[in-house]
N, C-alpha and C positions, 0 to 999 in steps of 0.2 A: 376222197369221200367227204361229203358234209357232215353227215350222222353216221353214229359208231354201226358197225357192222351188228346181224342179229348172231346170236348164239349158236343159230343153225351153221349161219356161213361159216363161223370160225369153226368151227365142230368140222364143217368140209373141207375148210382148208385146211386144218391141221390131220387130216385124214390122206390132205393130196386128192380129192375126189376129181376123179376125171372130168366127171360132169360140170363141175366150176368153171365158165369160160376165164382167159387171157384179162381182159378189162377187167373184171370181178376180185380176180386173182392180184392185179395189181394194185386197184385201189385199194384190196385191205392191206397189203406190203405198205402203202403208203401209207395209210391209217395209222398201221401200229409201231412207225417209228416215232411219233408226235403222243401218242396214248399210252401211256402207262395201265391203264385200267384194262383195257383190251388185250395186252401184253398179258397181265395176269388171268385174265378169262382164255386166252390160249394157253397160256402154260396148264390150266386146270384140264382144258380142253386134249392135251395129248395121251397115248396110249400108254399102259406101262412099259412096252419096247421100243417106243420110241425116246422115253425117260435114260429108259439103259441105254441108249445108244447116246446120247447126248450127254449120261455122266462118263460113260467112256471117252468123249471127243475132248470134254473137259477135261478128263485126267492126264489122256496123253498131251493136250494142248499146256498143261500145267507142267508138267514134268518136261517139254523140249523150251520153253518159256525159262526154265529155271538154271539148264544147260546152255544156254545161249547164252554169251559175252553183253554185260549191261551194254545198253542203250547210250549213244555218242551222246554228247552232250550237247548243248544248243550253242552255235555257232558265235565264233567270239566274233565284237563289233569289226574289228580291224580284218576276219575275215569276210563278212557281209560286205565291208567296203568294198574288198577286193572283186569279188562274185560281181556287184551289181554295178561299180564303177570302173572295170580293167579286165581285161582279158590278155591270157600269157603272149600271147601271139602277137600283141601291138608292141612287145619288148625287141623283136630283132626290127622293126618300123622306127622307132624312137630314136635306137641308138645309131642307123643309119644317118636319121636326120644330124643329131649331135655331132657324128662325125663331118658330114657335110659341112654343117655350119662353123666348126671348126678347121676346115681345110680351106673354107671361103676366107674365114680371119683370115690365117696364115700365108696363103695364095695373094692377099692384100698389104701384106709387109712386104711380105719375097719380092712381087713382082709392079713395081712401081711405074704409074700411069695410066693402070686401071680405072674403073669407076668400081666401086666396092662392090666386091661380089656380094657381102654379105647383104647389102640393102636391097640386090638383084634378085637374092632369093628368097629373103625374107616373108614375102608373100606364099610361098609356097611351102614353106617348112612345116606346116602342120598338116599340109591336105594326105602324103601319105598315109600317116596314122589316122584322120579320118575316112579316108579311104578304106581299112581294115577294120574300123571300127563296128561295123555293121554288116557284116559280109560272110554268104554260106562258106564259101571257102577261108576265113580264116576264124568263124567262132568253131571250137569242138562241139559247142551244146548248141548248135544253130537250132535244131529241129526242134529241141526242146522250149529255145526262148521264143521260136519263132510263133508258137500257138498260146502263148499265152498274154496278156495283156501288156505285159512291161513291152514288148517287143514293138517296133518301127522307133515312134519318136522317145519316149522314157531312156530306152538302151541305148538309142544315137547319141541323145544330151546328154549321157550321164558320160559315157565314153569320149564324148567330143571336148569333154569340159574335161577327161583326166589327158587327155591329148595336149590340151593346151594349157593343162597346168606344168605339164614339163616343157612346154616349147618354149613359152615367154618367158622367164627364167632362163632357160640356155641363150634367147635372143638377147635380153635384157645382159648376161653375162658377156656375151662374143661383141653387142653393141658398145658396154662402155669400156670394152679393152679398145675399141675401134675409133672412138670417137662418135660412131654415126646418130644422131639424132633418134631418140626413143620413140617419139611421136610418127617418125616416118619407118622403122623396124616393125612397131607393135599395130597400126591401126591398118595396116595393108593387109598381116597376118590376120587378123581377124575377119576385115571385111571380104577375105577368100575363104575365109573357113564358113561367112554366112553367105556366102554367094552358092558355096558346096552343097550344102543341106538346101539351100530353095533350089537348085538345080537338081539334085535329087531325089526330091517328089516327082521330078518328069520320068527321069532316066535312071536311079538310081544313083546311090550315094560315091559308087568307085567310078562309074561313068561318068559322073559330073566332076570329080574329084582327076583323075587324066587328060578328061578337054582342057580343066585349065589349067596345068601343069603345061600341056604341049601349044595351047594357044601363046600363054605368057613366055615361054621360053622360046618360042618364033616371033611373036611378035613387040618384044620388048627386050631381053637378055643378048639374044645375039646380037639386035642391032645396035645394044649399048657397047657389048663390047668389041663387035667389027668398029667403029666411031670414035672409041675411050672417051664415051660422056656419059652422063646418066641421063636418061631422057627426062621429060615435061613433065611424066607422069609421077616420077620420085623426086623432085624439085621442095625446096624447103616450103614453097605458098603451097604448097599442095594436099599440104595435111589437113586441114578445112575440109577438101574437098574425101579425101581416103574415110575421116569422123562421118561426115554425112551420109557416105556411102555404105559403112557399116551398120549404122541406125537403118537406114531406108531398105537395105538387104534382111538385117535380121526380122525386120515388121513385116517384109512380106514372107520370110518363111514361115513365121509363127500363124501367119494369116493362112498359108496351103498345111497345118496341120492335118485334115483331111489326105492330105496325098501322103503323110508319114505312116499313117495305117496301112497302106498299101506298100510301104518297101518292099516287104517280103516277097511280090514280086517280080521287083526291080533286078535283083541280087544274084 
């Protein structure tokens, strides 16, 4: 309502008059939570039993108010971290990768002639965990994030950036026990983590996240190591080429922002 209701109307409303249509009804509902003055022209407006009834709802609302265990208290910083950047469920995903990446080291002492496993998978060590990162079946509060704003792109980057705050560090560690080149470890990992997210504005984030897990491991891993070479594609001139790819992937997903509203449903 523009202009305050008349005395009549509140007088009907606080009556409950049947004759008050729905539309009438609502606008003054809407009115008197912004008016103070009309608040008080209804309070003057009620019956003396409806007075009684409302210092009783008050009394008992006082009295179970006062029984009831205080009020939690506002959520410490290092919890909000957790809530909006990590979800428990990415933990048994992590530590598989860890062990992985650790079994590839070790696999690379033991057995000599290889081409390093470790740089073979390196490209792939984070897609699991972003793979679970965004997904009904591994958030518990799916339905919840799912309608509300933070949900698609906000909760992918936030969880995709705590994914890879533990992955490059474990690579970065397994790397310089290994010898392997940082440059050729870290920018493949990345440039599949932004290949994942532009790929899953089409299909979804665990969709795009498997194709390239099973593409790369057919079409690059086995044949390196049926061969014992590392192919062209993890070659020392080749890091130029892994940077550019990672620049020119993550511009185009930040470009299908649009399609990150729609995850929910991809999923």
């Amino acid at each position: 309502m523009t202009t305050h209701p008349s005395l009549t109307q509140i007088d009907r409303y606080a009556a409950a008059d049947p004759g008050l249509d729905e539309p009438s009804v609502w606008a003054i509902e809407v009115h008197l939570e912004d008016c103070a003055d009309c608040r008080a022209r209804l309070a003057g407006s009620t019956t003396t039993e409806s007075r009684v009834v409302i210092d009783h709802v008050a009394a008992v609302l006082d009295r179970q108010i006062a029984a009831a265990p205080p009020p939690v208290g506002r959520s410490r910083p290092w919890s909000v971290l957790r809530h909006r950047w990590f979800v428990g469920t990415l933990f048994p995903w992590l530590a598989m990768t860890a062990t992985v990446l650790a079994c590839a080291a070790l696999l690379g002492v033991l057995w000599v002639g290889i081409p390093s496993l470790v740089l073979l998978i390196a490209p792939l060590a984070p897609l699991p965990g972003v793979a679970v990162a965004w997904h009904r079946r591994a958030d518990p509060a799916w339905e919840l994030i799912a309608t509300t704003p933070a949900a698609g792109l906000t909760t992918l980057l936030r969880r995709t950036a705590a994914v890879l705050a533990f992955v490059i560090p474990a690579l970065a560690l397994v790397g310089a026990g290994t010898g392997v080149s940082m440059a050729l470890l870290l920018l493949p990992c990345l440039a599949f983590t932004a290949a994942t997210l532009l790929l899953g504005t089409l299909v979804g984030v665990r969709r795009a996240a498997i194709g390239l897990i099973v593409v790369w491991t057919l079409a690059v891993i086995t044949p390196s190591l049926v061969a014992a070479r590392l192919p062209v594609l993890l070659s020392a001139q080749s890091a130029r080429s892994w940077a550019l790819a990672t620049v020119l992937l993550t511009i185009m997903a930040l470009l299908r922002v649009d399609g990150f509203r729609r995850l929910s449903h991809h999923e």
